[in-house]
Each structure stands twice: as C-alpha cells, then as structure tokens.
ZANUGU-758620 format. One record per residue: residue number from 1; residue in one letter; y, x, z of N, C-alpha, C in turn. Coordinates in steps of 0.05 Angstrom, whole numbers. Layout:
% ZANUGU-758620
PT pafi kollo   n.py   n.px   n.pz  ca.py  ca.px  ca.pz   c.py   c.px   c.pz
PT  NUM     a      Y      X      Z      Y      X      Z      Y      X      Z
...
This chain:
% ZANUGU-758620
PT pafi kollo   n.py   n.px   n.pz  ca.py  ca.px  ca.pz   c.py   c.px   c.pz
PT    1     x    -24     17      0      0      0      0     25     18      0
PT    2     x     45      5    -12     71     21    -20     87     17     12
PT    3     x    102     47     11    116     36     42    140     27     41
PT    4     x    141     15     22    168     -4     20    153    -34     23
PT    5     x    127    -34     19    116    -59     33    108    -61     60
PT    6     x    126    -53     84    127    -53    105    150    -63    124
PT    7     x    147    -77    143    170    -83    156    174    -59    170
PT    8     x    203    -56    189    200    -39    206    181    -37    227
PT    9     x    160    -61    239    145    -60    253    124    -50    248
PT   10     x    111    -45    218     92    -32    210     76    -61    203
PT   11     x     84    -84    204     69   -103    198     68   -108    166
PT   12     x     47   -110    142     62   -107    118     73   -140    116
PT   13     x     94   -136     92    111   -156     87    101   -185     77
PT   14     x     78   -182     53     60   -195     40     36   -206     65
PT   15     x     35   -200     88      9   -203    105      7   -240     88
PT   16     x    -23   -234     99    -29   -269    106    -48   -278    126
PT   17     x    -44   -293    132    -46   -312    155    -76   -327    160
PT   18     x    -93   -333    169   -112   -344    162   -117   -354    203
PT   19     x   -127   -380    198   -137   -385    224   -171   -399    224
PT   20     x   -191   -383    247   -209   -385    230   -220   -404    257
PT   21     x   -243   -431    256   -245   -444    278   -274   -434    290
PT   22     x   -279   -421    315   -298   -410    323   -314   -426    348
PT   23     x   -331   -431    353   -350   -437    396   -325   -428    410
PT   24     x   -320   -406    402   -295   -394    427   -273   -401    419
PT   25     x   -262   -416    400   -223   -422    395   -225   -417    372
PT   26     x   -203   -407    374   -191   -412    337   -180   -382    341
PT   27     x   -184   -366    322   -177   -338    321   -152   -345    293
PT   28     x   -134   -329    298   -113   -329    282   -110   -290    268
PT   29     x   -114   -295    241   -118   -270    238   -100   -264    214
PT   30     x    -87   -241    218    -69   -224    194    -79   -213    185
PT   31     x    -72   -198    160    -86   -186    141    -77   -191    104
PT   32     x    -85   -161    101    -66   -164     73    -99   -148     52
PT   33     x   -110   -155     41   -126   -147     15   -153   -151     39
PT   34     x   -168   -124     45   -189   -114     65   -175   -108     91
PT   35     x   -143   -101     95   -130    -91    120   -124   -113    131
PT   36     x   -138   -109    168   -132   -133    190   -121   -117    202
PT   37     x    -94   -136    205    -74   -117    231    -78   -134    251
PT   38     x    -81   -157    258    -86   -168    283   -102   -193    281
PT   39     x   -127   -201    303   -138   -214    304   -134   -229    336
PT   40     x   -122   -252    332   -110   -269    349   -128   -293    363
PT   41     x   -127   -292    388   -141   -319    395   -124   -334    408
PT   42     x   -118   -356    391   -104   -387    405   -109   -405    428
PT   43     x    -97   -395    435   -106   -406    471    -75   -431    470
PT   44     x    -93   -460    471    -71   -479    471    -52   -472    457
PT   45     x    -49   -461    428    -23   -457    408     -8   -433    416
PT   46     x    -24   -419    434     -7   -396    447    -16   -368    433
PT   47     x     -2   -360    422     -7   -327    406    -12   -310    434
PT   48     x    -46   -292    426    -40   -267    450    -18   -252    450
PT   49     x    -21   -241    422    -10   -212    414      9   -226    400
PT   50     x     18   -237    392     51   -256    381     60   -245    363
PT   51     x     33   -237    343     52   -229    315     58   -254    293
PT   52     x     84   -262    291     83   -292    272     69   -290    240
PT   53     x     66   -308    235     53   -314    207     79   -307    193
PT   54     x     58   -289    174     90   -280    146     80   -305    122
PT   55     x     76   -327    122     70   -355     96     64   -369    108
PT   56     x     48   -382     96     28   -405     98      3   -401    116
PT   57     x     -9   -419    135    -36   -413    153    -61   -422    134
PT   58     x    -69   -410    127    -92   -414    112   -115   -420    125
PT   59     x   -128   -443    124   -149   -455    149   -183   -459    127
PT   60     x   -185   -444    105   -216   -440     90   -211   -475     69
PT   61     x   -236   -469     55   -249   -448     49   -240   -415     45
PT   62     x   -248   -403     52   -237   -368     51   -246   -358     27
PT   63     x   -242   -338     17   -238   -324    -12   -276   -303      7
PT   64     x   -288   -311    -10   -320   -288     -1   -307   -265     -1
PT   65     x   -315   -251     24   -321   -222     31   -288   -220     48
PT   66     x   -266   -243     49   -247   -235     52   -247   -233     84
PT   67     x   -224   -218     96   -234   -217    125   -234   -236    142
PT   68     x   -223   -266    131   -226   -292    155   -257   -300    148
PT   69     x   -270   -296    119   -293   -309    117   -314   -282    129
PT   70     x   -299   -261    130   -325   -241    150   -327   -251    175
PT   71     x   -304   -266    180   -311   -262    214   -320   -293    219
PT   72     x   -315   -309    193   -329   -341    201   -357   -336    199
PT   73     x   -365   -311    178   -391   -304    181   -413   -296    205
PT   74     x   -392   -277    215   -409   -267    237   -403   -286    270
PT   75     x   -384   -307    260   -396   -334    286   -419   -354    274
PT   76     x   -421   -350    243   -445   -365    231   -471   -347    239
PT   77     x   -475   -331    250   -498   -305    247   -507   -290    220
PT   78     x   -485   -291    201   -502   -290    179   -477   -254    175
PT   79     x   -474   -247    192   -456   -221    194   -462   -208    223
PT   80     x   -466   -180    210   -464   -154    230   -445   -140    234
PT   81     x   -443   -138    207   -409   -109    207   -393   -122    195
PT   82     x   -369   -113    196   -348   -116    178   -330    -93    154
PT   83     x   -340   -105    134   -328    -86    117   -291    -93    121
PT   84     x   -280    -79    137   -255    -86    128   -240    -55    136
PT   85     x   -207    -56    132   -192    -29    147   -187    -39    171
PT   86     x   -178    -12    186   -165    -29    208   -140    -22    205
PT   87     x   -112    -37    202    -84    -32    204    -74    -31    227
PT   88     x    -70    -14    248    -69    -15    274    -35    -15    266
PT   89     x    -19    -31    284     18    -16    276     23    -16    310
PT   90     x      5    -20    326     10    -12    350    -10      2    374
PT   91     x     -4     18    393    -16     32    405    -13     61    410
PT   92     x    -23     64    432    -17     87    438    -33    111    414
PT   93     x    -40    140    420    -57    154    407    -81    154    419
PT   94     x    -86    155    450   -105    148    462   -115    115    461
PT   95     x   -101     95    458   -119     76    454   -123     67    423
PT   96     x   -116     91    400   -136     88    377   -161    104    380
PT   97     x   -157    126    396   -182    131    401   -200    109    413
PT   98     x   -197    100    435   -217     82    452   -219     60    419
PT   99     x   -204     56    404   -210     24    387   -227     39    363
PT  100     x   -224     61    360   -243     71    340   -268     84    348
PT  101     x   -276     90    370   -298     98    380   -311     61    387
PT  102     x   -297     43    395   -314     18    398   -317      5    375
PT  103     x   -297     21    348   -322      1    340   -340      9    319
PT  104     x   -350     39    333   -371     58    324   -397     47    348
PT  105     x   -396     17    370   -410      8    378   -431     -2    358
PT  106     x   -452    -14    353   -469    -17    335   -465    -51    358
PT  107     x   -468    -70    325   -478    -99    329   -512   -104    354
PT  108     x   -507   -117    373   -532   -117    386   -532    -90    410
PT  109     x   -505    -80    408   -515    -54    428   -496    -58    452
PT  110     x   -492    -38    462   -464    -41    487   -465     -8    498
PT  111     x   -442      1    508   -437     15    521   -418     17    545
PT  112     x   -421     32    571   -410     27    598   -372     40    582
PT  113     x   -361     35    598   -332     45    604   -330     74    598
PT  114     x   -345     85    617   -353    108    628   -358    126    598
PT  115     x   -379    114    591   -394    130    570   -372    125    543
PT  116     x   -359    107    539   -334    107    524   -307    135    528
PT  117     x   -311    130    551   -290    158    556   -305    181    556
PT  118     x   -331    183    555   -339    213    557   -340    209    521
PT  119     x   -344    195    509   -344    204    477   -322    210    476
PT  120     x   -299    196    479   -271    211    468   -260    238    478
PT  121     x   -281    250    492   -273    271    520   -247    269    531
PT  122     x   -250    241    546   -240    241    570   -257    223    594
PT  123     x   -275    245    607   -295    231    623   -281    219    645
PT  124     x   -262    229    647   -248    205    676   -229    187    668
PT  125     x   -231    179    643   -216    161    638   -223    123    630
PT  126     x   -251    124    649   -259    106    654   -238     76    645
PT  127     x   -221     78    665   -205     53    671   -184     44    650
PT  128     x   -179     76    641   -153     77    614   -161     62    594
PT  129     x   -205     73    591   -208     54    571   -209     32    571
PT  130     x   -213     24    595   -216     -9    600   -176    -38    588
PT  131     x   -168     -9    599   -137    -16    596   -129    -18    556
PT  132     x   -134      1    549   -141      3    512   -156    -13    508
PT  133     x   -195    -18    512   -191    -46    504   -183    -82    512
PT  134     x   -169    -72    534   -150    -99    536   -127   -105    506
PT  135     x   -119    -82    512    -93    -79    491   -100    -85    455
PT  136     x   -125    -84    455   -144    -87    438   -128   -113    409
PT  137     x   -119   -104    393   -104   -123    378   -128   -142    358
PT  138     x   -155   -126    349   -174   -131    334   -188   -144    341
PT  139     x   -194   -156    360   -226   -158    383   -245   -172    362
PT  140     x   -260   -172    366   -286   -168    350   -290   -156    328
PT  141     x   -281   -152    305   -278   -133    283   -288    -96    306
PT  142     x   -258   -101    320   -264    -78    343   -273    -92    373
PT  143     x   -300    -86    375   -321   -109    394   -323    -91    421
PT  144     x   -296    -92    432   -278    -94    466   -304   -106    477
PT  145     x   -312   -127    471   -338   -144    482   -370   -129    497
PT  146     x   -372   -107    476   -394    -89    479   -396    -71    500
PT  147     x   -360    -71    509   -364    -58    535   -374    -66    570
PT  148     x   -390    -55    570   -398    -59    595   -392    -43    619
PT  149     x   -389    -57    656   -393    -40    677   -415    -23    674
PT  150     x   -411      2    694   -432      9    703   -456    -10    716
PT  151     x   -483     -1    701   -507    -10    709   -513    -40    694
PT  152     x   -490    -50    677   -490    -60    654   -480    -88    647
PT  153     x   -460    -98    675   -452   -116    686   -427   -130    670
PT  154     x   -419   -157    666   -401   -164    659   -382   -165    670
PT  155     x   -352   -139    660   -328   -143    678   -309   -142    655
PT  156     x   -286   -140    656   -265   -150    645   -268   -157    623
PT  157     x   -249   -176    614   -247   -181    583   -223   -203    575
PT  158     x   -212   -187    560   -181   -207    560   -191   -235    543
PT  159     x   -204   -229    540   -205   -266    518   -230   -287    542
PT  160     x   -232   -271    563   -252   -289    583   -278   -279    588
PT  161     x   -280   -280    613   -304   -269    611   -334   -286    596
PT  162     x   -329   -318    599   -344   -329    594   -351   -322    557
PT  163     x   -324   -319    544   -333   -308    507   -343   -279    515
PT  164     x   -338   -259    525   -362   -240    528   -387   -247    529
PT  165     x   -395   -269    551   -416   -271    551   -432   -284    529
PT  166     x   -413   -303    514   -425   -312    494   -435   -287    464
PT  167     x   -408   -277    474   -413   -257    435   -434   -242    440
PT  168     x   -447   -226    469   -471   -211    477   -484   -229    471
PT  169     x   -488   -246    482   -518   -260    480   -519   -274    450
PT  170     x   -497   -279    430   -501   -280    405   -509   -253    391
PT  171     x   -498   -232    404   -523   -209    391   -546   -199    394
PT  172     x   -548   -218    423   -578   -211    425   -575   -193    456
PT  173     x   -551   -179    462   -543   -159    476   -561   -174    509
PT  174     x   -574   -160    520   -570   -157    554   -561   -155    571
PT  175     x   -547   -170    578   -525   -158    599   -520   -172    628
C-alpha cells in the first residue's frame, strides 16, 4: 500500500468495515485487501478499541477467503489459520513481540504466560505479557485466548473469561 494511503494514525484511508455475527457477539472488523488492523468485539454497540468505520458496515455475504469470511469460518469450524497480514498501527515494540509470537500458537494448542515470555527472551516478563495480550487489537486472528496460567488454568481475558472458555474448548484445547 502507497503511504499516501494512510491517515496520520496509520489506519489506511480506503479500510473497510465488516461486522461479522458470532456464539460470542458480533466482532467488528477493519481491514483493507488481506490486512486486519483491528478486530473489534461489540459489547452492547460499544467499540473495545474505538477505531470508527471508514464506509459502509458490511454485514456478509463476505467476498471468499476475505478476512470477515475467514473468521465467520473459523466460528463455523470449517477454519484453522488465517491467511491474512497483520496491520498493527498500535503498540508498543514489546507488545508486537508478545502478538507475534501468539500467534505462532498453533490452532488446538495453548501456552502459559510464562512460556510466552521466555520465547521472546524476557523470562520475567510474565505479567507484561499478559498486559500485551490485553492490549491485543486482533484477538483471535492473534489467539490472546491460547494463553494460559500456570498449570494450565483459565485467567485473564479481555473479551471474558467465559469466550476463552468457549474458543478452547472449540479447539478442542484442555484447559
């Protein structure tokens, strides 16, 4: 993309809008070609991450392979990965690390906090990561979800703990 197709926020200008209806809410997602800059969940009409729609809300049928119909896919079960980019326009440098190491998580797997920060080598940065994936603009594309406490327990999760427990046990995950 040309960088004259950018706002100053790094959001591109052309984004579009798509709201996709899921078991857990309605995810509201941006995105311009394969690039998702934010994947939103509508809690009562309320934006997490409050980036506004640059058009029209596009509510499906979705264009195949596009990124609202990957992710209506993988609440259908009929998706593992996602082929898409990730457009991050916010964050720290340390919490692209934590969002790119999660979502080098594998569909069906999970990893502790802990073991998140020892891949990025920062073994005591347990908590930081927990804090990055709160901040988490992607969530499920980048699957915040997979993380687990020590000994393999469900703790934090900004979209609830109860949709953690759902998206694990839709992959099959133990937890």
């Amino acid at each position: 993309m040309a960088k004259d197709s950018f706002a100053s926020d790094g959001v591109p200008r052309d984004m579009r809008t798509a709201e996709v209806s899921t078991p857990l809410g309605v995810f509201r997602l941006g995105y311009l070609g394969r690039s998702v800059v934010y994947n939103d969940l509508m809690e009562r009409g309320v934006e997490r991450f409050g980036v506004p729609p640059t058009g029209p809300i596009e509510h499906g049928p979705f264009a195949q392979g596009s990124p609202p119909d990957q992710l209506n896919d993988y609440f259908l079960g009929k998706r593992r990965t996602f082929d898409v980019d990730l457009h991050l326009v916010r964050g720290s440098e340390f919490d692209r690390k934590v969002w790119f190491e999660l979502a080098r998580i594998p569909y069906g797997s999970s990893l502790t906090y802990g073991e998140v920060a020892e891949r990025i080598r920062k073994p005591r940065a347990a908590r930081a990561v927990g804090g990055a994936a709160h901040r988490n603009p992607i969530p499920i594309m980048i699957p915040c979800h997979r993380l687990v406490g020590k000994g393999g327990g469900l703790t934090g999760f900004g979209l609830g703990i109860w949709r953690k427990k759902w998206l694990l046990d839709h992959e099959g995950v133990k937890a």
